[in-house]
LOMAR-27332 format. One record per residue: residue in three letters; y, z, x of N, C-alpha, C, CB in turn; residue number from 0. Coordinates in steps of 0.2 Angstrom, whole numbers. Glycine has a CB too. Layout:
VOLUM, res, n_yy, n_zz, n_xx, ca_yy, ca_zz, ca_xx, c_yy, c_zz, c_xx, cb_yy, cb_zz, cb_xx, n
VOLUM, Ala, Y, Z, X, Y, Z, X, Y, Z, X, Y, Z, X, NUM
...
REM end
This chain:
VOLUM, res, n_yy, n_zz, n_xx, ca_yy, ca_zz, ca_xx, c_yy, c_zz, c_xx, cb_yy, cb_zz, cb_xx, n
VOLUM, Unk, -6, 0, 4, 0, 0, 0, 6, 0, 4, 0, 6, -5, 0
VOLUM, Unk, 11, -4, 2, 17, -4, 6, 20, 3, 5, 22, -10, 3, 1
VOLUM, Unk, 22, 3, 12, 29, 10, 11, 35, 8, 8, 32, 13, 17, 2
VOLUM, Unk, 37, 13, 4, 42, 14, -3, 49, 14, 2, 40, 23, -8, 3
VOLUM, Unk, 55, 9, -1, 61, 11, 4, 62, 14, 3, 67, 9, 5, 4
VOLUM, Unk, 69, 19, 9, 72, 25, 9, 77, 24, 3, 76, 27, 15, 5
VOLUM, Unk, 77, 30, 0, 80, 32, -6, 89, 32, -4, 77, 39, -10, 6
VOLUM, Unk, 94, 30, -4, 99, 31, -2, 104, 35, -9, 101, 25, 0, 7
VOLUM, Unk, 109, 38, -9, 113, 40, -14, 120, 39, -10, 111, 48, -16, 8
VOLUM, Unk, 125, 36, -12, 131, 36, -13, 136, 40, -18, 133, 32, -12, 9
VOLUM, Unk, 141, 42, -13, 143, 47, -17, 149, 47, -15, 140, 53, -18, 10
VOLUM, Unk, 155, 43, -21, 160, 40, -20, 163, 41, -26, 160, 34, -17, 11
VOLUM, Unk, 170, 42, -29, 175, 41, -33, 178, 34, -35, 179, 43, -30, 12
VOLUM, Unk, 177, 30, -28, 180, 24, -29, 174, 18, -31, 184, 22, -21, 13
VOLUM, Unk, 176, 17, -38, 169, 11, -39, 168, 4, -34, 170, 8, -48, 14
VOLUM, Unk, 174, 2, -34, 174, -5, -28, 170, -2, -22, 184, -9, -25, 15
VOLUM, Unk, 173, 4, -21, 166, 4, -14, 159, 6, -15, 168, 8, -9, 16
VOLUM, Unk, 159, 9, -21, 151, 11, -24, 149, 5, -26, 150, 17, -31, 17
VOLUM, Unk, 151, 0, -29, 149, -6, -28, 146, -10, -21, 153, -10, -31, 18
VOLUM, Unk, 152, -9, -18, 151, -14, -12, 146, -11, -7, 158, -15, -8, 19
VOLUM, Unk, 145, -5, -9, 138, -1, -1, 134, -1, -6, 138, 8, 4, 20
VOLUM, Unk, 132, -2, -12, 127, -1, -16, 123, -9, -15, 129, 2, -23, 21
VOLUM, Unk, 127, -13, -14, 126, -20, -14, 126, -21, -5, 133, -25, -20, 22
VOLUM, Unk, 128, -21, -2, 125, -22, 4, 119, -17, 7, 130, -22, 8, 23
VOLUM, Unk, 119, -13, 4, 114, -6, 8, 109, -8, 3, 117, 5, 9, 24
VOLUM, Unk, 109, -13, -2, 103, -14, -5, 100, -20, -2, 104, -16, -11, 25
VOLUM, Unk, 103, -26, 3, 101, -31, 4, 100, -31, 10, 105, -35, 2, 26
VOLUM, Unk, 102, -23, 13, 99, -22, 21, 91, -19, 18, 104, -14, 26, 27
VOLUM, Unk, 87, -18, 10, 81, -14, 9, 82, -9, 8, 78, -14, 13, 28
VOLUM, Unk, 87, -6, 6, 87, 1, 4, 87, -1, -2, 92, 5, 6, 29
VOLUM, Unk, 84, 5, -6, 84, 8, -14, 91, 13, -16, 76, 14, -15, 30
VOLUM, Unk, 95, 11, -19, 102, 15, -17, 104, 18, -27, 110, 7, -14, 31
VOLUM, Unk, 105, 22, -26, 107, 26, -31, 115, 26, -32, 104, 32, -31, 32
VOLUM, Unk, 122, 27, -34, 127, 31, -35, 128, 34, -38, 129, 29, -36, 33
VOLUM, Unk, 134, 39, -39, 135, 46, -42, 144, 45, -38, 128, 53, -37, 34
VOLUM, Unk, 149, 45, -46, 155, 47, -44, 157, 53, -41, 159, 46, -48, 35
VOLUM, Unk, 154, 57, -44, 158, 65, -42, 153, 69, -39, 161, 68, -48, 36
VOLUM, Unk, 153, 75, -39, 146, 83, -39, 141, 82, -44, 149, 93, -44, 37
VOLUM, Unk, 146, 80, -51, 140, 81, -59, 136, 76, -57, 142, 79, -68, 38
VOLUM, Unk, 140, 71, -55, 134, 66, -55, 127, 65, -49, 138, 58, -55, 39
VOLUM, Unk, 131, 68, -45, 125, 69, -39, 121, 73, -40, 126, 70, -34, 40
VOLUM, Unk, 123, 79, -44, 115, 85, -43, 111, 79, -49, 116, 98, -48, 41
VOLUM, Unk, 114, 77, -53, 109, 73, -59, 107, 67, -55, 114, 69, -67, 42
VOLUM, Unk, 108, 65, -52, 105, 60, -45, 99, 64, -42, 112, 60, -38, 43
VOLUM, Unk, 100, 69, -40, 97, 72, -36, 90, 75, -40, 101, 76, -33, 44
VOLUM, Unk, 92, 77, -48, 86, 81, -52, 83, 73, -53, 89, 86, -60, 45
VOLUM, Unk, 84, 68, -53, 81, 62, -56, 75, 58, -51, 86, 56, -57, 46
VOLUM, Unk, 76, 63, -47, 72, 57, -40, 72, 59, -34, 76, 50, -38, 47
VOLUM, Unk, 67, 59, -28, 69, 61, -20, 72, 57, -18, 65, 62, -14, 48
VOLUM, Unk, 77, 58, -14, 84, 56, -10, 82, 58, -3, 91, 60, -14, 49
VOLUM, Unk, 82, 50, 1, 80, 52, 9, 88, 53, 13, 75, 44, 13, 50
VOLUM, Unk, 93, 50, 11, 101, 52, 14, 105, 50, 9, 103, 48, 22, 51
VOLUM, Unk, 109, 54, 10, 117, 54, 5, 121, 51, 10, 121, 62, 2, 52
VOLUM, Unk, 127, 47, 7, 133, 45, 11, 138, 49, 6, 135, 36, 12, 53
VOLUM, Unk, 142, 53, 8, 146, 56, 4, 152, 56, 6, 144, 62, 3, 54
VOLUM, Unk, 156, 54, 0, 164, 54, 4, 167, 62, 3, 171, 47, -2, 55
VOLUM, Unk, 174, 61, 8, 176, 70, 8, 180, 70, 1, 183, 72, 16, 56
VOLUM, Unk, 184, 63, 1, 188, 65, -4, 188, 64, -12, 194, 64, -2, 57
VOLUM, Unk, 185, 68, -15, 182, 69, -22, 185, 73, -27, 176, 72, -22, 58
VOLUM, Unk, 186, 70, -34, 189, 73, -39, 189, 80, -40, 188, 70, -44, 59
VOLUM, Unk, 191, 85, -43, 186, 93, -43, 184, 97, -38, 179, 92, -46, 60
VOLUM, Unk, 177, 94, -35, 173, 96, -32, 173, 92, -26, 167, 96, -35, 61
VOLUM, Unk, 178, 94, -19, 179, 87, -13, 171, 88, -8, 187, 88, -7, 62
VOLUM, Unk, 170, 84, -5, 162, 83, -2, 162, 88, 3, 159, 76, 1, 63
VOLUM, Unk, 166, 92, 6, 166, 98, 10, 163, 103, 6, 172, 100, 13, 64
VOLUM, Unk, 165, 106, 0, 161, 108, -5, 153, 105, -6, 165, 108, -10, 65
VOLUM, Unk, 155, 98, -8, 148, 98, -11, 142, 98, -5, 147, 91, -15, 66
VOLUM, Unk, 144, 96, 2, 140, 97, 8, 139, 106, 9, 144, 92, 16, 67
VOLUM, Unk, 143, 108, 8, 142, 117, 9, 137, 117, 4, 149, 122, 7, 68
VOLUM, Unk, 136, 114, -2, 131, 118, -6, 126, 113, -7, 134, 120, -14, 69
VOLUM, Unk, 124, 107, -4, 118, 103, -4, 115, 108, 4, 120, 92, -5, 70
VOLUM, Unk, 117, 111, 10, 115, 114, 15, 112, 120, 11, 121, 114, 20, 71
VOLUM, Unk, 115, 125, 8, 111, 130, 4, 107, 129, 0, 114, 133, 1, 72
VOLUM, Unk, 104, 122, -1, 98, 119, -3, 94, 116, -4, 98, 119, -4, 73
VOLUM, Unk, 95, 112, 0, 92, 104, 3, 93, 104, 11, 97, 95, -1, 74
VOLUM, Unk, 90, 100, 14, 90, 99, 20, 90, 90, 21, 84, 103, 23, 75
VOLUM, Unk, 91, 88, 15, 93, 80, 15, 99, 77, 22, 98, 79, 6, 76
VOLUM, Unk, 96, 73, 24, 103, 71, 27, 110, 67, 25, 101, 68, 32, 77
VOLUM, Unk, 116, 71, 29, 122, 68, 24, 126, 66, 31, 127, 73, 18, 78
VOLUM, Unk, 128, 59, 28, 135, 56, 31, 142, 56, 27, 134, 48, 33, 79
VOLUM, Unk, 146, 59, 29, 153, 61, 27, 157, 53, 27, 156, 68, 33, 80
VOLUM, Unk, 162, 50, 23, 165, 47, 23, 172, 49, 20, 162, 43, 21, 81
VOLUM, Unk, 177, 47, 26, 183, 49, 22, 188, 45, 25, 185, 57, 23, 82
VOLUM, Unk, 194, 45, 22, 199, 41, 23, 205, 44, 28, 202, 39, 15, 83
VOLUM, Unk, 204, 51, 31, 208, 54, 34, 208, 54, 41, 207, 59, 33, 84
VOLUM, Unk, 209, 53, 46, 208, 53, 51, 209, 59, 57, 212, 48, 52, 85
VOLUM, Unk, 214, 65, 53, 211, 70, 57, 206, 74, 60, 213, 74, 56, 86
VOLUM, Unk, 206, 74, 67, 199, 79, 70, 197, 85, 66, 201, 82, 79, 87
VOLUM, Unk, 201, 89, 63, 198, 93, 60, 196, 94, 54, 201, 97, 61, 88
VOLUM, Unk, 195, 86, 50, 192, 86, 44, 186, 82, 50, 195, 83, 37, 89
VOLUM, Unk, 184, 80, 54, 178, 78, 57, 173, 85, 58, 179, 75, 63, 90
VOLUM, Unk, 178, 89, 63, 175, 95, 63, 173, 98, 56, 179, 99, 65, 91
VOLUM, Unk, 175, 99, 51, 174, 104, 45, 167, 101, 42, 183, 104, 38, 92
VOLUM, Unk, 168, 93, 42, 161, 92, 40, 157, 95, 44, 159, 86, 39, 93
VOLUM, Unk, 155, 93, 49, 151, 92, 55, 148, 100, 54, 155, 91, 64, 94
VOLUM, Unk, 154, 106, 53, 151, 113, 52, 148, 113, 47, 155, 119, 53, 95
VOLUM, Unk, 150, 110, 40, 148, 111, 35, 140, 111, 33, 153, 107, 30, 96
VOLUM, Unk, 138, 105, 41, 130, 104, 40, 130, 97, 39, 125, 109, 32, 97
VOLUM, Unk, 134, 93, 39, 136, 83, 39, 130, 82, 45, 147, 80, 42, 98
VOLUM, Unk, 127, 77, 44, 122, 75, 50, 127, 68, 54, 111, 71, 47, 99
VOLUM, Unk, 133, 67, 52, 137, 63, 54, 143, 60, 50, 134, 59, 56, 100
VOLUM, Unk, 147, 56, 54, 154, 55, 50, 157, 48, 51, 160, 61, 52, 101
VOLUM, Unk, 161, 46, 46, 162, 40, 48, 172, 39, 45, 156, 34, 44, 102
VOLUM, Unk, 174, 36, 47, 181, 37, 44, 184, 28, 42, 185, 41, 51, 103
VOLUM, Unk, 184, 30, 36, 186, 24, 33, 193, 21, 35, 184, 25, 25, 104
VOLUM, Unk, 194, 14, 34, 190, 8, 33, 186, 9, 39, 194, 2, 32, 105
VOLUM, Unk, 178, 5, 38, 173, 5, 41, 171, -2, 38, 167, 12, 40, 106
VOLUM, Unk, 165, -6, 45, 161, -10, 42, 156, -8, 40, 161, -14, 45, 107
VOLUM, Unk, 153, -10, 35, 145, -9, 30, 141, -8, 36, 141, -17, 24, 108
VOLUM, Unk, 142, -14, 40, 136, -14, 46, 137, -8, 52, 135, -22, 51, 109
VOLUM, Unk, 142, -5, 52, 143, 1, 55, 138, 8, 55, 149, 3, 53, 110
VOLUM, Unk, 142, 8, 47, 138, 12, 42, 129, 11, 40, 142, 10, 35, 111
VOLUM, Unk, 127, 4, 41, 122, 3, 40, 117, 5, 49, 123, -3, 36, 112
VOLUM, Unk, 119, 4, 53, 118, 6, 60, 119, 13, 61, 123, 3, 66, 113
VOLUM, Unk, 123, 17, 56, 124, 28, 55, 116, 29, 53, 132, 33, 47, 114
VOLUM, Unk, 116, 26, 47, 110, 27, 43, 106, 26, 46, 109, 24, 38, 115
VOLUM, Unk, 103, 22, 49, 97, 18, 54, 95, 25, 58, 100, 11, 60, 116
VOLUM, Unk, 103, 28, 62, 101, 30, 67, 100, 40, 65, 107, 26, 72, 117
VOLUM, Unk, 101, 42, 58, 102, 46, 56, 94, 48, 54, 107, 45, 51, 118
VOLUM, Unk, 93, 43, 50, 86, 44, 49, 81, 44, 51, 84, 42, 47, 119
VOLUM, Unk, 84, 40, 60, 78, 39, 64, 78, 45, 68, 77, 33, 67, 120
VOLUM, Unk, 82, 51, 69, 83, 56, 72, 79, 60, 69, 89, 57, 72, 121
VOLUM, Unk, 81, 60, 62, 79, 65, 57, 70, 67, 58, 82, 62, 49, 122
VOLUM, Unk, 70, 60, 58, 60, 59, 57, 56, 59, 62, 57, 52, 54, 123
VOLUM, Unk, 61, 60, 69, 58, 58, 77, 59, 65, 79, 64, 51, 83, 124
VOLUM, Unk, 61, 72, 77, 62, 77, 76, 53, 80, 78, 66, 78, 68, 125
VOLUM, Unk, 53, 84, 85, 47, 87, 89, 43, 90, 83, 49, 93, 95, 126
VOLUM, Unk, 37, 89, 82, 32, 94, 78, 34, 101, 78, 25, 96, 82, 127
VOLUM, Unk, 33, 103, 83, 37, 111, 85, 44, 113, 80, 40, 109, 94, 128
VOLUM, Unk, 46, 108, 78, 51, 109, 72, 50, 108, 66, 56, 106, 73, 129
VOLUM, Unk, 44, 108, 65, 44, 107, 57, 44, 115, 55, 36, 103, 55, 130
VOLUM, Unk, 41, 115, 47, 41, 121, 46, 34, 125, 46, 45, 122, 40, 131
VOLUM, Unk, 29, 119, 45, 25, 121, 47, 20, 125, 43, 26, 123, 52, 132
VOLUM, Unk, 17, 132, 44, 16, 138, 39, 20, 141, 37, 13, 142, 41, 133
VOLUM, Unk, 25, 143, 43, 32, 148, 41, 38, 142, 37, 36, 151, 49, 134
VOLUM, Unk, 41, 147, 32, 47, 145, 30, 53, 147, 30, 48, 143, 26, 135
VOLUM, Unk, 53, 155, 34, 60, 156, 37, 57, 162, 43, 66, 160, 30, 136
VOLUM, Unk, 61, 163, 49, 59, 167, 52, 67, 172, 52, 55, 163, 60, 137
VOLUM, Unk, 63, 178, 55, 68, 186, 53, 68, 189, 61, 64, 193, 47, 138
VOLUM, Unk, 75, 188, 63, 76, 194, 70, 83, 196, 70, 74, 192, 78, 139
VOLUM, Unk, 82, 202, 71, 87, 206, 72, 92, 207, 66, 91, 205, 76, 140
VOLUM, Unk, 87, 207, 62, 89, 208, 53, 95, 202, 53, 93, 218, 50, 141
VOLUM, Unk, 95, 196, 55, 93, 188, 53, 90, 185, 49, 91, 185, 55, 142
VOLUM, Unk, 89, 181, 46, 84, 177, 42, 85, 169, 44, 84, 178, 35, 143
VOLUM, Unk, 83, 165, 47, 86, 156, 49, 79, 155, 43, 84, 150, 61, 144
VOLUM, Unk, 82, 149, 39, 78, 147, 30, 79, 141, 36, 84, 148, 20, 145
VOLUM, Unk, 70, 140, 37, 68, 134, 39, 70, 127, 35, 60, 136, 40, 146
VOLUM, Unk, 68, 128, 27, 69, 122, 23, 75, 120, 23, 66, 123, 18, 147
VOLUM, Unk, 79, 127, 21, 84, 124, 19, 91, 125, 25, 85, 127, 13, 148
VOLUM, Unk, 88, 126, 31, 93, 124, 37, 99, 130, 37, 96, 117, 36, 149
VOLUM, Unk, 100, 135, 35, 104, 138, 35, 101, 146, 38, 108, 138, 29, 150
VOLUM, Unk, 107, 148, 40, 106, 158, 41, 107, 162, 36, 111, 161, 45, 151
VOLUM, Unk, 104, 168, 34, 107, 175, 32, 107, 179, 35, 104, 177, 28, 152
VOLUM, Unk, 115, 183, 35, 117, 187, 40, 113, 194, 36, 125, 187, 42, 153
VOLUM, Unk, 114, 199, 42, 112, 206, 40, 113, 208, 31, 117, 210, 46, 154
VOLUM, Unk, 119, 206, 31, 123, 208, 20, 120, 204, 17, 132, 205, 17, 155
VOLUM, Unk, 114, 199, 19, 111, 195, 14, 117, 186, 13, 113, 202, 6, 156
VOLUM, Unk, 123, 186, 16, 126, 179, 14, 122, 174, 20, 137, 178, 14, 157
VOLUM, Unk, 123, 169, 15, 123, 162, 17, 129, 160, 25, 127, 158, 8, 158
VOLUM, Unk, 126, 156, 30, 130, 156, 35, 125, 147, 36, 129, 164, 42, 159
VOLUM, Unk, 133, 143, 35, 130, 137, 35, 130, 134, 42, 132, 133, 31, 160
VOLUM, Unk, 124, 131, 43, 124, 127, 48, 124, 122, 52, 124, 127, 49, 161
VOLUM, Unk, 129, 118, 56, 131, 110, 58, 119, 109, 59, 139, 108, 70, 162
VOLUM, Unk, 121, 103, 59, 114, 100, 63, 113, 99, 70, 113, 93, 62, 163
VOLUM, Unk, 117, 100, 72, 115, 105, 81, 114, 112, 82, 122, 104, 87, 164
VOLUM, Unk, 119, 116, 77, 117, 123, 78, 109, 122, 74, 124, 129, 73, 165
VOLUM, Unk, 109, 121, 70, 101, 121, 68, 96, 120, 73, 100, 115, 64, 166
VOLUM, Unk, 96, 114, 75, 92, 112, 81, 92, 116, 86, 93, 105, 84, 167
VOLUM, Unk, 97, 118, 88, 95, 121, 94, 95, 130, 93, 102, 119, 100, 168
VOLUM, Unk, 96, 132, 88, 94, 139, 85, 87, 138, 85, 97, 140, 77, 169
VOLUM, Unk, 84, 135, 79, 78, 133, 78, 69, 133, 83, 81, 129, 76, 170
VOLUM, Unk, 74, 130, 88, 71, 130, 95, 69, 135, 98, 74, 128, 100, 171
VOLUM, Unk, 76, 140, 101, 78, 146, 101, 74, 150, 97, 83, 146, 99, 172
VOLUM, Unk, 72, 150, 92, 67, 157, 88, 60, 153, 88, 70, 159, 77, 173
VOLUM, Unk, 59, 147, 89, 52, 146, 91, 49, 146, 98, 50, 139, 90, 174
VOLUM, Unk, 55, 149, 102, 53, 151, 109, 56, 159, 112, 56, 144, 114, 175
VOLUM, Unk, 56, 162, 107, 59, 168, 108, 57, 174, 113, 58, 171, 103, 176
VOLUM, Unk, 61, 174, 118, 62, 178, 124, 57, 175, 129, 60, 187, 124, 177
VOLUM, Unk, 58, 169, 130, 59, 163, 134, 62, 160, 136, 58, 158, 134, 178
VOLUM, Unk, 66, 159, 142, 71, 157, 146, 67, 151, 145, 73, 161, 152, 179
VOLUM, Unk, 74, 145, 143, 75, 138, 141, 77, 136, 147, 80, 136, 136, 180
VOLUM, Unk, 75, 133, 150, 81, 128, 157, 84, 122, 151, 75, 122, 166, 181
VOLUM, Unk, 90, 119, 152, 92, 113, 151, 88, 107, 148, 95, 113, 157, 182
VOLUM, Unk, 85, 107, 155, 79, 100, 154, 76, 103, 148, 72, 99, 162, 183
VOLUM, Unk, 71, 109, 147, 68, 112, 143, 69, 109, 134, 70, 119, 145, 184
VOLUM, Unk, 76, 112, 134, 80, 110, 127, 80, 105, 125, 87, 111, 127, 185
VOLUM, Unk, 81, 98, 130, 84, 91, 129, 75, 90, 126, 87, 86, 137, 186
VOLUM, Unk, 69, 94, 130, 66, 91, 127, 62, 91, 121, 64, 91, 130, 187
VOLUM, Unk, 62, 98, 120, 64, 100, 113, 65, 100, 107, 66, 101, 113, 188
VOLUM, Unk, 70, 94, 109, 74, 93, 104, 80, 97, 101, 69, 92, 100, 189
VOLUM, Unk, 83, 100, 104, 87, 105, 104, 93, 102, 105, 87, 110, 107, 190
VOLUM, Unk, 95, 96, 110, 102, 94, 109, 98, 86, 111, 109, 98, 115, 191
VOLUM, Unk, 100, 82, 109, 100, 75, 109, 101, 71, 116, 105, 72, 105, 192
VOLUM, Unk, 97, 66, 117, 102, 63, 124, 108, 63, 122, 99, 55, 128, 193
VOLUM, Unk, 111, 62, 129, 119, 63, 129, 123, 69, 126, 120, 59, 126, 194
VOLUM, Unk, 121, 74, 124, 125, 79, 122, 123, 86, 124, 126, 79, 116, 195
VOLUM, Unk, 118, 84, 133, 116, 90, 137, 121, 92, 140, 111, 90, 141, 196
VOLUM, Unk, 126, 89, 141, 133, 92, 145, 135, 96, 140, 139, 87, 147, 197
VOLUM, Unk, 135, 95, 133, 138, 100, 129, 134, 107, 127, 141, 97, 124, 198
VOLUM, Unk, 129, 108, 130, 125, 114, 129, 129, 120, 128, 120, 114, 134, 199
VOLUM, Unk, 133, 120, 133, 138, 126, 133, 142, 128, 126, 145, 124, 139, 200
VOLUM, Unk, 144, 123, 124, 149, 122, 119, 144, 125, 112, 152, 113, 119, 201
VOLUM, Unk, 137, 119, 112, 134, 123, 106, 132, 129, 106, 130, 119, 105, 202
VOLUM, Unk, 132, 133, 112, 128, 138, 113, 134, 143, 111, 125, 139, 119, 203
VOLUM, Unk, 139, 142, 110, 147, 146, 109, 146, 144, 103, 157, 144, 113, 204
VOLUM, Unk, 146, 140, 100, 148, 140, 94, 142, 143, 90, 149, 132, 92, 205
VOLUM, Unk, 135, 143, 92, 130, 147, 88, 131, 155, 88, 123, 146, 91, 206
VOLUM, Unk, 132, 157, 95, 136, 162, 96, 141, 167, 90, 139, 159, 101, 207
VOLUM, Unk, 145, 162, 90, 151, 163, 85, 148, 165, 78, 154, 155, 84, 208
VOLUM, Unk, 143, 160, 76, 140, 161, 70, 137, 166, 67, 137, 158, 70, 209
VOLUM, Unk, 134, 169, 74, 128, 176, 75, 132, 180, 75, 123, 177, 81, 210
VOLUM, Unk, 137, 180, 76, 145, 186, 77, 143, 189, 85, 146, 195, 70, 211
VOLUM, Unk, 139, 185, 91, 136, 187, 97, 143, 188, 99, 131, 183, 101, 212
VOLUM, Unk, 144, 193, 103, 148, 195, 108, 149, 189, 113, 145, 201, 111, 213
VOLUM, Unk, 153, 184, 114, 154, 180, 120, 155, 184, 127, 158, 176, 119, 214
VOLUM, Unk, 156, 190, 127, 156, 192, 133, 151, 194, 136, 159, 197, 134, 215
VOLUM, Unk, 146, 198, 131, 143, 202, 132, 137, 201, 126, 147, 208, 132, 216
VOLUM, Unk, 134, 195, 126, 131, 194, 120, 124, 195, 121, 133, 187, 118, 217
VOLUM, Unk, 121, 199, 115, 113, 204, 115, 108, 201, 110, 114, 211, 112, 218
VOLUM, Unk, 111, 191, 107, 107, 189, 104, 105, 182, 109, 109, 189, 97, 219
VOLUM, Unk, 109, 177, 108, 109, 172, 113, 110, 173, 120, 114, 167, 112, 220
VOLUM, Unk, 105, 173, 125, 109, 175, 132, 107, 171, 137, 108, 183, 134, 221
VOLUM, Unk, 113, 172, 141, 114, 166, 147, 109, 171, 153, 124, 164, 149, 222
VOLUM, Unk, 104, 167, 155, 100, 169, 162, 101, 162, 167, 90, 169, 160, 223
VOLUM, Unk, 107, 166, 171, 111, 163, 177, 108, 159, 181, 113, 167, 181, 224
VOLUM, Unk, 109, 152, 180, 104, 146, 184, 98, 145, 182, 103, 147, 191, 225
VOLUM, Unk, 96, 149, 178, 91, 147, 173, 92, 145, 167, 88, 153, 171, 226
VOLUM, Unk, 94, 147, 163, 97, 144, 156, 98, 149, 150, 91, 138, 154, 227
VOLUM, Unk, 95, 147, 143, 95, 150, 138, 90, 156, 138, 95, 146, 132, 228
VOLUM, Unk, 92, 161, 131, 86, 165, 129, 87, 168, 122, 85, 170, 136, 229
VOLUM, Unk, 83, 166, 116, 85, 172, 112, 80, 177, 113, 85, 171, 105, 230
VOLUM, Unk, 85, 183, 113, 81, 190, 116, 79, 194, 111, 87, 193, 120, 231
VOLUM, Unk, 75, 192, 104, 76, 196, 102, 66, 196, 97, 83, 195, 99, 232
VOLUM, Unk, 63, 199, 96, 58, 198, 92, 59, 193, 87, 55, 204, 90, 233
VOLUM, Unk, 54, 192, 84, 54, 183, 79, 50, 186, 73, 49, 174, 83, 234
VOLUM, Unk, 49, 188, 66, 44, 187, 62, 43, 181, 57, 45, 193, 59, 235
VOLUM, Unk, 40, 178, 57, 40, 170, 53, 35, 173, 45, 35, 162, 60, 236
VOLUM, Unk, 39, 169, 42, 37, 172, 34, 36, 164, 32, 45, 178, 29, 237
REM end
């Protein structure tokens, strides 16, 4: 039996462009759905599996920073953000919100259609070792990382969302607990992507951040000097 296309959902305001990616991202082979706003996408989403969303930022009601904050608290679908803004810090806001990537409109379809290609193929090229496997959330230091649905619970019980690098390289991190990572280690892993091992530093502050770890003096993520990473802490997987 032939494999089934990838299910695509757009999720846009503007019909001329829900037309126009729904008509090209069909004739690249994709199965494409649309949805103008939130309502119409969770009804999108109760109707069918959906393999990636393209979601624009700027949405009537409900803008897609919102609605990526709350599809992350419960899906682990992959989303590309689409917006008409060009400031770095709505790149940033997606990216934290849990966006697996971003594009900034105007764009060409075949731009977009080369994000998707390359989104999906990440998503699925993702090490064994990161699946979820038997476990579906693991617990330390009165933590909880929710394997399925890609996010943290802090010590109070909330929700702490997270980009798709903190994920991955968290993730890693509690499937190698109080094991010093070298660099190389990570990349292999699957914890940072080629090309973004120079920024190990960076993601590792920013997980940091998230955990409320101490950057001076930090007692969850810790740095082993010319060695590499370590989460230092016991792991119970549930």
């Amino acid at each position: 039996m032939d494999a089934q296309p990838d299910h695509l959902l757009v999720v846009d305001d503007d019909r001329e462009i829900r037309a126009l990616l729904a008509e090209r991202l069909a004739a690249a082979g994709y199965r494409v759905s649309t949805a103008q706003d939130g309502a119409e996408m969770r009804k999108a989403l109760g109707r069918a599996a959906v393999d990636l969303i393209v979601l624009d930022l700027n949405l009537p009601k409900e803008d897609g920073l919102a609605l990526c904050r709350e599809l992350r608290t419960t899906s682990a679908i992959p989303i590309i953000m689409l917006t008409a803004r060009g400031e770095p810090i709505d790149r940033v806001l997606g990216l934290e919100m849990g966006a697996d990537d971003y594009l900034a409109k105007p764009f060409e379809p075949r731009e977009l259609l080369a994000r998707i290609r390359s989104v999906l193929r990440r998503t699925r090229a993702l090490p064994s070792n990161m699946e979820p496997l038997d476990a579906r959330r693991a617990r330390f230091s009165d933590w909880t990382l929710d394997f399925e649905h890609r996010h943290l619970i802090d010590p109070a019980g909330r929700t702490v969302v997270l980009s798709g690098a903190e994920f991955r390289l968290l993730r890693v991190l509690v499937d190698h607990a109080n094991r010093v990572l070298s660099r190389e280690q990570l990349l292999a892993l699957g914890a940072v992507r080629q090309g973004e091992d120079r920024a190990i530093d960076l993601q590792v502050s920013r997980l940091r951040q998230k955990l409320g770890d101490d950057p001076r003096s930090p007692s969850l993520v810790k740095t082993v000097r010319s060695e590499g990473y370590v989460l230092a802490s016991p792991v119970i997987l549930e």
